[in-house]
N, C-alpha and C positions, 0 to 999 in steps of 0.2 A: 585351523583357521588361517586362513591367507587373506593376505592385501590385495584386491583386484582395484582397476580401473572402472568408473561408472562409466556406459555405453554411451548415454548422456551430456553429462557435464565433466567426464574425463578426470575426475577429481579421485583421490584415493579410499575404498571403502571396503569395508571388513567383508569378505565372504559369506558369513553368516547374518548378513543384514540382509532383509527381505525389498526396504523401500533403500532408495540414495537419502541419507540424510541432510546433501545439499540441493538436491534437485528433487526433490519426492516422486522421482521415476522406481516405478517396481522392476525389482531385480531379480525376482522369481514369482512363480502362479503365486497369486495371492485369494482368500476366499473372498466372496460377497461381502462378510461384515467389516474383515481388511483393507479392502477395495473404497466400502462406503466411508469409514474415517480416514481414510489420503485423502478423497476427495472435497471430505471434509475439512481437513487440516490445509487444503490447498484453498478453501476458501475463504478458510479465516484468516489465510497471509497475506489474500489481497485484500480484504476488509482493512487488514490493519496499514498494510500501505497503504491504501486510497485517506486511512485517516490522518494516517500520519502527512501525507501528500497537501491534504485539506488545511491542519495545522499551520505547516511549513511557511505555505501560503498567504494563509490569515497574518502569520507573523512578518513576514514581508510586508505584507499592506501594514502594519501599527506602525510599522516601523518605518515606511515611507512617510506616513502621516504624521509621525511625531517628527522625521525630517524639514516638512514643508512647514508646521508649526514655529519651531526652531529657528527656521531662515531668517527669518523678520527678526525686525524687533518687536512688533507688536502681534505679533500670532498672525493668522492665516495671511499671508503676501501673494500677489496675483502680480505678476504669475507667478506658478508654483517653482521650485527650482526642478530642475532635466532629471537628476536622481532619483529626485521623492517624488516624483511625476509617473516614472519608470515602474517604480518600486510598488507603487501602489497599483498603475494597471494592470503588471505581472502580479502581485499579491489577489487585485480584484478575480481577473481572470482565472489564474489557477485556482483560488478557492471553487471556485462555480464549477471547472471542471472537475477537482477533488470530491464535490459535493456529488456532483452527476455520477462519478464513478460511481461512490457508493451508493447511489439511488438503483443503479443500473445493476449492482452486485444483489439485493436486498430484492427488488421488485421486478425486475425485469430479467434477469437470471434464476432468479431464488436461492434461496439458501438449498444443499444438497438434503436430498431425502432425509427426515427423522423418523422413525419408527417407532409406537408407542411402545415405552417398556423398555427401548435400545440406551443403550450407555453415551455412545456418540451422539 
């Protein structure tokens, strides 16, 4: 067993590894069923970034909004303050983009082939 370099992402990885554990690039022939859960495992990392992306997002928007709340003394003040104005367009916006990605990953990508009877 030796340490090689991934061709990749240059990062350090065991010889006897078939995918890069940080870049899921294949590092030697891999079969059909191998092949089909990378591509799998490679879709469920961006599922879950696009979620987490969406999250992030939404919590910048509460967080804007409980800002502009706050400003006042008496709850919503017009205009709102530059921060929590910001905060919640970036929040608005990225959510909708978050959203889209994973609309885009689910329905307009698809999920990678499942086979009846397959594990992956």
């Amino acid at each position: 067993m030796a340490i090689v370099n991934c061709p990749n992402c240059d990062k350090k990885v065991s010889s006897q590894h078939s995918v890069c554990p940080h870049c899921k690039v294949a590092l030697t022939e891999l079969s059909e069923e191998d092949r089909k859960h990378l591509q799998l495992e490679r879709w469920k990392d961006q599922v879950y970034r696009a979620t987490n992306f969406s999250y992030l997002a939404l919590t910048a928007l509460i967080v804007g909004a409980l800002w502009w709340w706050m400003a006042g003394a008496g709850g919503w003040v017009m205009p709102p303050p530059i921060p929590a104005f910001v905060l919640i367009a970036m929040g608005a916006v990225g959510y909708l983009v978050g959203r889209g990605w994973l609309l885009w990953l689910r329905i307009g990508r698809g999920r990678p082939d499942r086979r009846k009877g397959s594990r992956f």
